[in-house]
N, C-alpha and C positions, 0 to 999 in steps of 0.2 A: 816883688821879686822873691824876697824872702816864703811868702805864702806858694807862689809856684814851684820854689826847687822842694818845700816840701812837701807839697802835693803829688807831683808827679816824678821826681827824683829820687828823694829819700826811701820812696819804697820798692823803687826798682837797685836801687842800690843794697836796701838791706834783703831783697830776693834776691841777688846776687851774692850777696857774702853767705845765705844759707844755702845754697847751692855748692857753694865753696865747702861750707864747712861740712856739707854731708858728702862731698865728694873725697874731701881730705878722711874723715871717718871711715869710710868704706874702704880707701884704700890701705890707712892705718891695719883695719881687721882683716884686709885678703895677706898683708905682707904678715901678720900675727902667726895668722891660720897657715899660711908659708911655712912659717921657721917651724913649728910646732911640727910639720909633718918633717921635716928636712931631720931636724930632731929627732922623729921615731925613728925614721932610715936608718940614723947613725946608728941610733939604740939593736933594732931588729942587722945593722950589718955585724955589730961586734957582736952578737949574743949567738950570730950562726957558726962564727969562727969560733967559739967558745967553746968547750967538750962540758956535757954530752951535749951533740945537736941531734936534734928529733929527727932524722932521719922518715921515719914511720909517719910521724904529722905531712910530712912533704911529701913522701909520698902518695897518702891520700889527695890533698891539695893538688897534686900535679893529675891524679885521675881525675876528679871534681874539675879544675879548669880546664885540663886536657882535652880529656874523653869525653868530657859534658860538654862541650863545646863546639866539638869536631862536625857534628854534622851540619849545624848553621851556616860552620865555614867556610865546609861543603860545600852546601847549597849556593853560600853565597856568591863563592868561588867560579863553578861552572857557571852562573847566569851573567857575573861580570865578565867572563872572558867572553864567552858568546857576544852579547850584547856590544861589548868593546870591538871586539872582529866584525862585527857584521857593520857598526858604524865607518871603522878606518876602511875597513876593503869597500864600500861604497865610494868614500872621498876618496881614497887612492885609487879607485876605478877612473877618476873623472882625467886622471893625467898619465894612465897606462900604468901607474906602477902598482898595483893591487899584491905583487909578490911581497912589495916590503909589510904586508899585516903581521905576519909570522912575527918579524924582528923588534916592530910599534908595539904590538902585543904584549912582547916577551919584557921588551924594559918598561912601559909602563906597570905591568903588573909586578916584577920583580924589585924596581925601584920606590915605586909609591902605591900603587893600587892596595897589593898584597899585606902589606905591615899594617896600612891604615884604617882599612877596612876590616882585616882582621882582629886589629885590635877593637876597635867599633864594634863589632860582635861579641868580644869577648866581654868587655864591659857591659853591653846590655846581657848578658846570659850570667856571665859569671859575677862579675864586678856587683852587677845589683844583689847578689844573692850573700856575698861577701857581706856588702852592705848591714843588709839585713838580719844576717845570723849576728853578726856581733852588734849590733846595735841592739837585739831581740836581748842578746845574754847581756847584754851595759843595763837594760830597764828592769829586766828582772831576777839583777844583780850576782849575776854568776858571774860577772868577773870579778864581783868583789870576794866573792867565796875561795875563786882561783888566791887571792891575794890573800887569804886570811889561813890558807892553807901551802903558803909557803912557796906558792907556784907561779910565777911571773910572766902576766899576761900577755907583754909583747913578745916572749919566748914559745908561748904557748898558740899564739891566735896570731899575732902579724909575721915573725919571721917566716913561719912557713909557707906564708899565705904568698907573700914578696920573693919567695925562692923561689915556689912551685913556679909561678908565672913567669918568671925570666929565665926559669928553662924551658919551659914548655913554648912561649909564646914562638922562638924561632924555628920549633919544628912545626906548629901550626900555619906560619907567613910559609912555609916550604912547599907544605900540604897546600894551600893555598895558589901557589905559584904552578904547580904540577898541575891540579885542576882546571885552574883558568886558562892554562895554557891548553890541556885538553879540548874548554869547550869550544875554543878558539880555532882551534886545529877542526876540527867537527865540522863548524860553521863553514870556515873560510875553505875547505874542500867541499862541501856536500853541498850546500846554497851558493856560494862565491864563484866554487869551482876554478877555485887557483888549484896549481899542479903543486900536489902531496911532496914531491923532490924539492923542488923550489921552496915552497914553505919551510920546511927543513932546514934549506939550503942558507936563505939567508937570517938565520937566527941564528946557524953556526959562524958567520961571516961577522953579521952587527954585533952579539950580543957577549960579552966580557963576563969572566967574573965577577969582576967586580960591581958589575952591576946586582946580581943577587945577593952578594956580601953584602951592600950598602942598606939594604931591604932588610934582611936579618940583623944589621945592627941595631937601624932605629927601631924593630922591633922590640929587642932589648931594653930602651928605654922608654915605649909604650907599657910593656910589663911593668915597671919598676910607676907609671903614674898611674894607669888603671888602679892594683893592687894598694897602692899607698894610699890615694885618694877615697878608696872606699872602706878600707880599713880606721881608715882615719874620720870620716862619714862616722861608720857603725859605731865607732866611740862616741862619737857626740852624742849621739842620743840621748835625751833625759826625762820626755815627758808621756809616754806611753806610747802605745802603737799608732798613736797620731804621727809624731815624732819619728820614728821609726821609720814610715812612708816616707815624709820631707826627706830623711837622710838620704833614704834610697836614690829620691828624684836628684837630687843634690850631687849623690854621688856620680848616677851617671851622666847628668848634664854639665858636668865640671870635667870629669874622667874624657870626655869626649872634646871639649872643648880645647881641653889642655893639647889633648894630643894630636888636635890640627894647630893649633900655635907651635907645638914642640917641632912638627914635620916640616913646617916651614922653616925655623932656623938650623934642624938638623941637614936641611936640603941645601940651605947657602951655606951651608959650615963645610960639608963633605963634598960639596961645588967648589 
């Protein structure tokens, strides 16, 4: 008995405790890498409230994520709306009500489509690029140069980078919302041939403020994890432009991930 429990027990048991203990490790380092960014936040919010604030830095940053991003969003914008209307006014064809596409339309994309997918864009366009520039300047040591000249990195590279974005981001989910709803409008008159009044009609009818409100808040704090997350990334960097790359990939398949876990609690929270 003794020869079988250690035969086939003891080593299913001790594969199990190292399964344990590498799960307990991993999570030990994501709650680490947590606080450490929760930490810059704090750092990069009080250092904006402090005089002088770079104004001029944030403002570049806000064209860099703004302007450089705007056409992806674009794009991405009018082919979700399209694509979206042309799905719902089919299934709503099948029970006569194809009028309500207008209204489906308008809160999905104002509610969830718009913030999420926006944000999604902006992480791969901008967020990687965040990534990269400060991980570029971490490996060959311009932030330490910032620092030996008296200049304080997260004043200088993360606050503006975490402002620009969470102003910019709710006029981008806006822009967003406008277009989609354009290609929607497009579709569901021109292919669908629902009547242009009606369509109108009932999106003045279903759709609240508050439904676009809620869409630009979590916008708000998709800003606040793309920006942080990859900032936080580019710091890490240590070991050459190898290094460099992982951060990027890191950045935006975390940045991305984050913020469909975030959308789902921000959605039962404002539920």
């Amino acid at each position: 008995m003794t020869k079988f429990f250690d035969q086939y027990v003891e080593p299913f048991v001790s594969s199990f405790g190292r399964i344990f203990v590498s799960l307990f490790n991993a999570s030990r380092v994501a709650l680490e890498e947590m606080g450490r960014m929760l930490r810059m936040l704090w750092a990069s919010c009080k250092l904006v409230v402090t005089p002088p604030v770079r104004w001029q830095l944030i403002v570049d940053q806000m064209q860099f994520i703004g302007v450089g991003s705007l056409f992806i969003v674009v794009l991405t914008a009018i082919f979700s709306g399209m694509v979206f209307a042309l799905q719902s006014g089919r299934a709503f064809a099948i029970f006569g009500a194809e009028t309500l596409t207008g209204a489906v339309v308008t809160i999905t994309l104002s509610r969830e489509l718009a913030p999420v997918l926006t944000a999604l864009m902006v992480t791969a366009r901008s967020g990687s690029a965040m990534a990269a520039q400060i991980g570029t300047m971490q490996v060959t040591q311009q932030i330490e140069a910032l620092s030996a000249m008296a200049v304080n990195p997260i004043d200088y590279l993360i606050a503006p980078r975490i402002v620009a974005a969470i102003l910019v981001m709710p006029m981008l989910t806006s822009i967003f919302d406008f277009v989609g709803l354009l290609g929607a409008y497009i579709v569901s008159t021109k292919l669908l041939n629902i009547d242009p009044a009606m369509f109108m009609e009932k999106i003045r009818y279903y759709v609240d403020v508050a439904d676009i409100v809620q869409g630009l808040f979590k916008s708000i704090f998709f800003a606040v994890i793309l920006s942080l997350v990859s900032c936080y990334q580019g710091l890490q960097a240590q070991k050459g432009a190898y290094d460099v790359g992982r951060r990027v990939t890191m950045a935006v398949v975390i940045s991305s991930v984050a913020i469909l876990v975030a959308d789902y609690f921000l959605t039962a929270l404002l539920f």
